[in-house]
N, C-alpha and C positions, 0 to 999 in steps of 0.2 A: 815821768813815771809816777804812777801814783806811791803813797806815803801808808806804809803797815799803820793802821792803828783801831784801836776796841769797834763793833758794831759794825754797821750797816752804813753805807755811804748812799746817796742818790745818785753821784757822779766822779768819775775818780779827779776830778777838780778840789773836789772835798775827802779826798781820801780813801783808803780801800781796805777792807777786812783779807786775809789769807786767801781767801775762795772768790774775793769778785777780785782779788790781784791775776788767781787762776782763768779765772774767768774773759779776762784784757788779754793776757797774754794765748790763750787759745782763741780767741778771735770769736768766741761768742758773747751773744749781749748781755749787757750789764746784769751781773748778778752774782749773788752768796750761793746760788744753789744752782750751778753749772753741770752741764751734761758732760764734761769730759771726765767727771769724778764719782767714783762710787758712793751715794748717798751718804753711807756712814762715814766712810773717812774723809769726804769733807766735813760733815756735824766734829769729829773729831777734829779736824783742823782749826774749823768755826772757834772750837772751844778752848785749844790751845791758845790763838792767835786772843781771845778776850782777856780769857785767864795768864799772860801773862804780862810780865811788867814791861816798860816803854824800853828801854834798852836790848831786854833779850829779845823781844818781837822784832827787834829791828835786823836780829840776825838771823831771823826765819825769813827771809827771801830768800835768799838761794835757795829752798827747798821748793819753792812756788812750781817750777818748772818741773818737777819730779811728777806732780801729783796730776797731771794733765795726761789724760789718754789712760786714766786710771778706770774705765768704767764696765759695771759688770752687774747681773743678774743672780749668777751664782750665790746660792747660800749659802755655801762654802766660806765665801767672803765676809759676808754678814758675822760668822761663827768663829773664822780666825782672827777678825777684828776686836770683836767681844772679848775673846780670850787674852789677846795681846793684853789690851788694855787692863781685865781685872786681874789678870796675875802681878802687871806689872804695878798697880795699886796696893795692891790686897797686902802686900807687908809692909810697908810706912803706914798707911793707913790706921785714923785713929781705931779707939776701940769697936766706937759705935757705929761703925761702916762695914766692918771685916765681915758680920753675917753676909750681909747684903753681896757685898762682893764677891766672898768664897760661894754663893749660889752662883752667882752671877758666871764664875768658873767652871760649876756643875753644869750647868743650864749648855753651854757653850758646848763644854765638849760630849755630853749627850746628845745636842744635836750634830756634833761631829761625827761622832758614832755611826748615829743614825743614816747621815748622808752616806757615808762611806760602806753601810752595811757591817758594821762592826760589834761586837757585843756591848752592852751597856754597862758603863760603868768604866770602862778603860780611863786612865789618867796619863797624858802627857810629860815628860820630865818636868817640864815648865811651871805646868800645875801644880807636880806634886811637891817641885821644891817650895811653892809660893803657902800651899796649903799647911805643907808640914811647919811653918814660921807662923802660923798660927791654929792652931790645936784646937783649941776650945770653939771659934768658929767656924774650921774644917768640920766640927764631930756635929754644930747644930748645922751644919748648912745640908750634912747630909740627912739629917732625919726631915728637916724639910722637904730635901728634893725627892725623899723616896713617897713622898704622898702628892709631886706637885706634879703634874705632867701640861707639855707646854706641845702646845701646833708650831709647825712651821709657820703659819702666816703671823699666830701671835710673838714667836722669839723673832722675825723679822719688824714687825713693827711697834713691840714692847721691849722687849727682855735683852737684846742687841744692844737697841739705842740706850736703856738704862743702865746697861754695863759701860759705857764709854761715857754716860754721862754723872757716874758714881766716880770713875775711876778717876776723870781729871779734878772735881771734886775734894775727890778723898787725897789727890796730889798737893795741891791749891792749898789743904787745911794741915798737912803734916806735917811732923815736927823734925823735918831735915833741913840739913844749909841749905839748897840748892833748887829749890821745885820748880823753877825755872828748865832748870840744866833737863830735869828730870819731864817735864813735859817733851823739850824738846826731841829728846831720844825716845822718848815713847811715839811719837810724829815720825821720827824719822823711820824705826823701826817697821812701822804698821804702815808705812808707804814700800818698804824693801821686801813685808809681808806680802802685799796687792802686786806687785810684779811677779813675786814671783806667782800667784794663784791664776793672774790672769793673763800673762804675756811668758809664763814658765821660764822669769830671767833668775838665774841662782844669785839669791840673797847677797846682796854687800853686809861688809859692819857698818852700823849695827845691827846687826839681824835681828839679836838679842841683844835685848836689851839690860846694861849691866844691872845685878841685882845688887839694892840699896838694902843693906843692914837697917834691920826696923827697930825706932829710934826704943827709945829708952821709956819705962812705960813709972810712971810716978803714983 
């Protein structure tokens, strides 16, 4: 069986990243970027599995088997992964990330909104607890969004992937014990997210993913 560790392998002889471990085990060919997985939540796996250190990647196997037969079109998905990830950033997160990411939260559930036919501008619990823990880049994130407007095909292949790729990021650089810990439940949760969007299985814990007290700001 091949060995978690950083990067890209040629062969699992030499090792294997999160997504080409997914990839051996569903019986397709070698590769980081496998069809049994939804685009984004593999780049988020990718990203986990690099960004963390040698000990805790070792205990992201058992989750390899989760994330197979994850795969979907829906932009629903796209939108609830985004969201996952930058609320669940956006309060550790240093100072000079929190714009970016509280958009990253608007952008998300606007196109929430939008899929679902809903009015603009609604906010999530999730969101709003994450937003209300930081003020000052909730109030510019909103003066931004109100003059940014975004396509589906661009929040699909901009605004999505740069929400999950700020959020692990912004995890990686904050100032908590644990970003480890804290990747990994972010991984776990936005794979119990994908079930349930695309196989309508009701969410395990951690669904939610528990909220980290934003460190202390000097």
């Amino acid at each position: 069986m091949p060995v978690l560790s950083r990067g890209r392998h040629r062969n699992p002889k030499r090792g294997a990243c999160f997504m080409e471990l997914a990839s051996y085990l569903a019986g397709e060919r070698w590769s980081d970027h496998p069809a049994c997985t939804h685009p984004l939540l593999a780049a988020l796996a990718r990203l986990v599995n690099d960004n963390t250190g040698d000990e805790s990647r070792a205990q992201l196997v058992n989750l390899v088997p989760s994330i197979i037969d994850l795969a979907s079109d829906d932009l629903r998905v796209d939108a609830h992964l985004a969201l996952r990830c930058a609320t669940t950033a956006l309060p550790v997160a240093a100072a000079e990330r929190q714009l970016a990411l509280a958009v990253s939260v608007l952008a998300a559930e606007e196109m929430l909104a939008r899929l679902d036919g809903a009015p603009s501008g609604r906010l999530s619990e999730r969101s709003r607890h994450a937003m209300e823990q930081v003020p000052h880049a909730a109030e510019q994130a909103r003066r931004f969004s109100r003059a940014a407007k975004i396509t589906e095909k661009g929040f699909r292949r901009y605004a999505a992937p740069n929400a999950v790729q700020l959020a692990v990021v912004g995890i990686v650089q904050a100032c908590i014990p644990d970003p480890d810990k804290l990747l990994r439940e972010l991984l776990e949760s936005a794979i119990e997210d994908c079930k349930a969007l695309i196989h309508g299985t009701p969410a395990e814990t951690p669904a939610e993913t528990p909220a980290v007290p934003a460190p202390a700001r000097i």
